[in-house]
N, C-alpha and C positions, 0 to 999 in steps of 0.2 A: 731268264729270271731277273727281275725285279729287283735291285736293291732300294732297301728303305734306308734313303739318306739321315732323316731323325733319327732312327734307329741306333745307327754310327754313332755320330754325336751325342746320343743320348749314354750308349756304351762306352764312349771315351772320356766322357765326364764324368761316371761314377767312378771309371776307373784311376782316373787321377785324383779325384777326389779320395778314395781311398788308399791309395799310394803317398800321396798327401800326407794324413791322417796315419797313417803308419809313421811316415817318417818323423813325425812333429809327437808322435806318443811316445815313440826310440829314443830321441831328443830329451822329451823331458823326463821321462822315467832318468836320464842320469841326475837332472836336477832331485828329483823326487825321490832316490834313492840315498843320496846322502842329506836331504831333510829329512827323512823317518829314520838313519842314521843317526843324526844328529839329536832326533829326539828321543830317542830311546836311549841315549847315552847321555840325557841333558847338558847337549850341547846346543848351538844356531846354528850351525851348519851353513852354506855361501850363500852372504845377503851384500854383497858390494854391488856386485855389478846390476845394473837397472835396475828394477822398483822389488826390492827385497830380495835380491838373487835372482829374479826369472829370468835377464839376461844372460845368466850364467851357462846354459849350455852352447850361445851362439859364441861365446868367449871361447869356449872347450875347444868347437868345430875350428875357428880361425887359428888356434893356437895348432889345431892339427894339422891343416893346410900349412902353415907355414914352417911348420918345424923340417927339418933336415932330414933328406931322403936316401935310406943306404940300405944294400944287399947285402950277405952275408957272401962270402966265396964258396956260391954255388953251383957244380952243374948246370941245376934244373932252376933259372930265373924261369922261364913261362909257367912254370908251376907252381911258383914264388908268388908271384902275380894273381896265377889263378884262383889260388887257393880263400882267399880273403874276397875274391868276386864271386865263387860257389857258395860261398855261407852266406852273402849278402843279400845275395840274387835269390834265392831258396826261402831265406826270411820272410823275402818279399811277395813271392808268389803262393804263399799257403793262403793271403789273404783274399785271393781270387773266389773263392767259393762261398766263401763267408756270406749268410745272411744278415745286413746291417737293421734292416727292418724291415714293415712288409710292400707296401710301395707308395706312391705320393701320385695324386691329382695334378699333373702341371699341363697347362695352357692343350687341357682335352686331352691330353697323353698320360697313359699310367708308366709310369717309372716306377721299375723295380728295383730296389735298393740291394742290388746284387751284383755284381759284373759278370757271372754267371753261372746258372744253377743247373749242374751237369746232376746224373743219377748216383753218381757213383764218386761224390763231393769226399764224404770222407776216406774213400779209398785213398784218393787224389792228395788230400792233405798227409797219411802216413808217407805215399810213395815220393812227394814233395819232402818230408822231413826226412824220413830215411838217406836220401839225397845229399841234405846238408852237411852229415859228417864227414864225408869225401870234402870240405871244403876246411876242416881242421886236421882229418889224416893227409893232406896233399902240403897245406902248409908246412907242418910238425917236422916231416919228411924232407921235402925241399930244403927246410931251412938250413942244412946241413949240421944240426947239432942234438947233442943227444938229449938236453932234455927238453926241447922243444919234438924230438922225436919219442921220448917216454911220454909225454904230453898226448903225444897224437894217440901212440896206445892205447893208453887208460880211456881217452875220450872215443874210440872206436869200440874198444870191448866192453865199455861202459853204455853204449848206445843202443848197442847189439842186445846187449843182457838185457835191458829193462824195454827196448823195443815188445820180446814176447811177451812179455808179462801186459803191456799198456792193449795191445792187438787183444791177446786175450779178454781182456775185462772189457770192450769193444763188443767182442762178439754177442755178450750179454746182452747188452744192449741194442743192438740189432736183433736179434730173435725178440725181443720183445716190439719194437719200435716196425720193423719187416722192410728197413730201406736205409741205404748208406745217402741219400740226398738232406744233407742240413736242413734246406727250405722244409722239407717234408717232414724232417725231426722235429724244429721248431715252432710249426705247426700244430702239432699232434701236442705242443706242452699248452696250447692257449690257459691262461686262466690260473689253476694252481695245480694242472696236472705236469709239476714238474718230475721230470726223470729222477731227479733227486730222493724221492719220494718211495721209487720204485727199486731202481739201483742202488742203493749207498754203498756195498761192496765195490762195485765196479765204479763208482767216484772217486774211492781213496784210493782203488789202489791206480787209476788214471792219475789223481793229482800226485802221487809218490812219484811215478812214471815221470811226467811232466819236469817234474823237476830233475829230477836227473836226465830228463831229455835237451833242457836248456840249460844243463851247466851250470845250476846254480847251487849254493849251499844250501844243506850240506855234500851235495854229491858235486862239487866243484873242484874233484880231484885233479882234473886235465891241466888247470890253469893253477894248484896250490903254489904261495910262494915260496913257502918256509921249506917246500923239497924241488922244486923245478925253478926258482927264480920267476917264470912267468908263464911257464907252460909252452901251448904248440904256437904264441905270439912273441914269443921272448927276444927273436931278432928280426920283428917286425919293428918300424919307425912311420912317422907320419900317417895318410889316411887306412895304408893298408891296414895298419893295429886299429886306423878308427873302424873301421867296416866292421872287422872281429868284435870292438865293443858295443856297435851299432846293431849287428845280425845279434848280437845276444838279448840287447832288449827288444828288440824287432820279436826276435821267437818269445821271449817272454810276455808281450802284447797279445800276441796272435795265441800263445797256450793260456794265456787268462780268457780270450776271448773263444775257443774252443770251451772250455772248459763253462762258460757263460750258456753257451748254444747247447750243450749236449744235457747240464745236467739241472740247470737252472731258467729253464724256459729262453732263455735269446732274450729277445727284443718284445717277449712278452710280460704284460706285469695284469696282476689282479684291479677287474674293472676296465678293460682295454677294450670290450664287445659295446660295454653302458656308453663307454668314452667315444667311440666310434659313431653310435646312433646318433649323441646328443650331441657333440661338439664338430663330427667331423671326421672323414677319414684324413685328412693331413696331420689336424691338431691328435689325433690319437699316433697315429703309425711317428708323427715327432717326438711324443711320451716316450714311445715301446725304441726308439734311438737312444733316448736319455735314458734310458730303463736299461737297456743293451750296455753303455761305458757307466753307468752306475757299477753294474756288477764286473766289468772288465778293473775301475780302478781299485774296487775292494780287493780281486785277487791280485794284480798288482802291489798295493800294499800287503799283501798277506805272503807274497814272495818276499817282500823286504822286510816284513817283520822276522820270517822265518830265518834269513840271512845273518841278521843281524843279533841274532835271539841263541840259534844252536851250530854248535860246532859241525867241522865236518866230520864223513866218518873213516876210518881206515880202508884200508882199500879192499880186507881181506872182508868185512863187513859189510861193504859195499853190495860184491859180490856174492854174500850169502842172503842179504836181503835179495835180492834182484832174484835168484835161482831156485833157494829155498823155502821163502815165504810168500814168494808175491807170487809167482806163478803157481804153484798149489793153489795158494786160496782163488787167483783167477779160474782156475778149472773148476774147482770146487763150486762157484759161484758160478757158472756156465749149466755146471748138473743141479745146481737147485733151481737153476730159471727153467731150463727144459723140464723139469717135475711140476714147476707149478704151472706153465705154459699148456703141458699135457694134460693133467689135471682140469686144467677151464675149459681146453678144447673138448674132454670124456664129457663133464657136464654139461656143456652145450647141446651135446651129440644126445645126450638120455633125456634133456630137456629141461634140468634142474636150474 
């Protein structure tokens, strides 16, 4: 059998390119996170270093590198170690499935703007994400200390609990859509039939999910400091603690960018057929890219508005949203899509 050498090439370049692109949105989401800080507090927020601040995160990185490297008096160093490459590494790879557009005309070859489009894409991204928490209960753990070990806790049973509930309002959306392939999902929103339209149950309670899936306020119980000191990072130092603040914006890019794909058309925007005919398949499927981190930085800002805006919540609150609101209404929202599902199916079948 044949290998097709462009083919390679052609797969190693979007993959780095992507990988890329991840890591430079992780980067500056921390710039970007304390400028919508800062403005929602009117304040300016860090404008020294290069041209208004934007040097500011490659400042962060060298300061991380070079700061002083120490272990805690642990048994378990490989684990110590690990733990902050699991969550890094897991970050990284949910973006493998991702549909960034739909593909480009280069020199007679069509490139798909994908690295690659398995059937069973979003299965691949929960079993990917579920994965991650092992890389803050290992930390937490290892560290030998207890509240970098209470940390790990909360951040396990915390992940656990609202995992059901996100899986369930999923499944909605799959009986409607009939396929776990993003490319296929994404497809199926051309134009303004966004899933948004259709599910708004199973969005909110995804985006609720979401956010307590990334650790972020107000479900940023794992890491609070005013009871843990710093959570399951507390006697991390140097890149290790960077990774942990890296894998958090990292999943935060990649769950604005789900969140873009599933319920907001992807990399499709209204007029992108018209666009196509007249101008061009590169200059449209370019649009429907910018159309794609159009919506990825709104919900990015909308994670830092959130942050910054409401407190977090107790823990015992926590956990009864997670157990006894969101999954109810996820199932609940399961049996009215299968009623109206069946419903269109009888009428199709009588001929109406």
């Amino acid at each position: 059998m044949m290998v097709d050498s462009a083919f390679i090439i052609e797969k190693s370049v979007v993959i780095v390119v992507v990988f890329a692109v991840t890591m430079i949105m992780a980067m500056y989401s921390t710039w970007a996170e304390r400028k919508v800080a800062a403005f929602l507090q009117d304040r300016v927020g860090p404008n020294r270093a290069g041209w208004g601040g934007l040097l500011q995160p490659l400042a962060d990185g060298m300061k991380l590198f070079s700061k002083e490297e120490f272990e805690p008096n642990t048994p378990n160093k490989f684990l110590f170690v690990l733990g902050p490459a699991i969550a890094m590494s897991t970050a990284l790879m949910t973006s493998a499935v991702i549909p960034w557009g739909d593909h480009l005309e280069v020199f007679g070859r069509t490139v798909v703007l994908q690295a690659t489009d398995i059937n069973i894409g979003l299965l691949y991204f929960f079993g990917v994400v579920s994965v991650g928490v092992y890389g803050i209960m290992i930390g937490g753990w290892a560290s030998n200390n207890k509240f970098s070990l209470m940390g790990a806790v909360r951040a396990a049973s915390q992940m656990v609990s609202y995992e059901v509930a996100m899986g369930l309002s999923m499944i909605a959306l799959l009986m409607m859509t009939g396929t776990l392939s993003l490319k296929e999902i994404s497809l199926q929103q051309a134009e303004w039939h966004w899933n948004i339209l259709y599910q708004p149950l199973s969005f909110l309670i995804f985006l609720i999910c979401a956010f307590a899936e990334t650790n972020r306020t107000p479900f940023d119980l794992a890491e609070c400091e005013s009871e843990l000191i710093g959570g399951y990072h507390t006697e991390y130092s140097s890149m290790k603690m960077g990774f942990y603040l890296f894998a958090e914006y990292a999943n935060m890019f990649i769950s604005a960018t789900i969140i873009s794909v599933l319920f907001f058309g992807g990399y499709n925007y209204p007029g992108m057929a018209w666009m196509t005919e007249h101008a061009g398949v590169n200059i449209a499927n370019v649009l429907g890219i910018a159309a794609l981190f159009a919506k990825i930085c709104f919900w990015i800002f909308f994670y830092m508005w959130v942050r910054w805006t409401i407190p977090r919540f107790r823990y015992d609150q926590l956990m009864h949203l997670g157990w006894k609101i969101l999954i109810p209404l996820s199932i609940l929202n399961i049996i009215v899509t299968g009623v109206v599902i069946l419903r269109h199916e009888i009428a199709v079948f009588l001929g109406f």
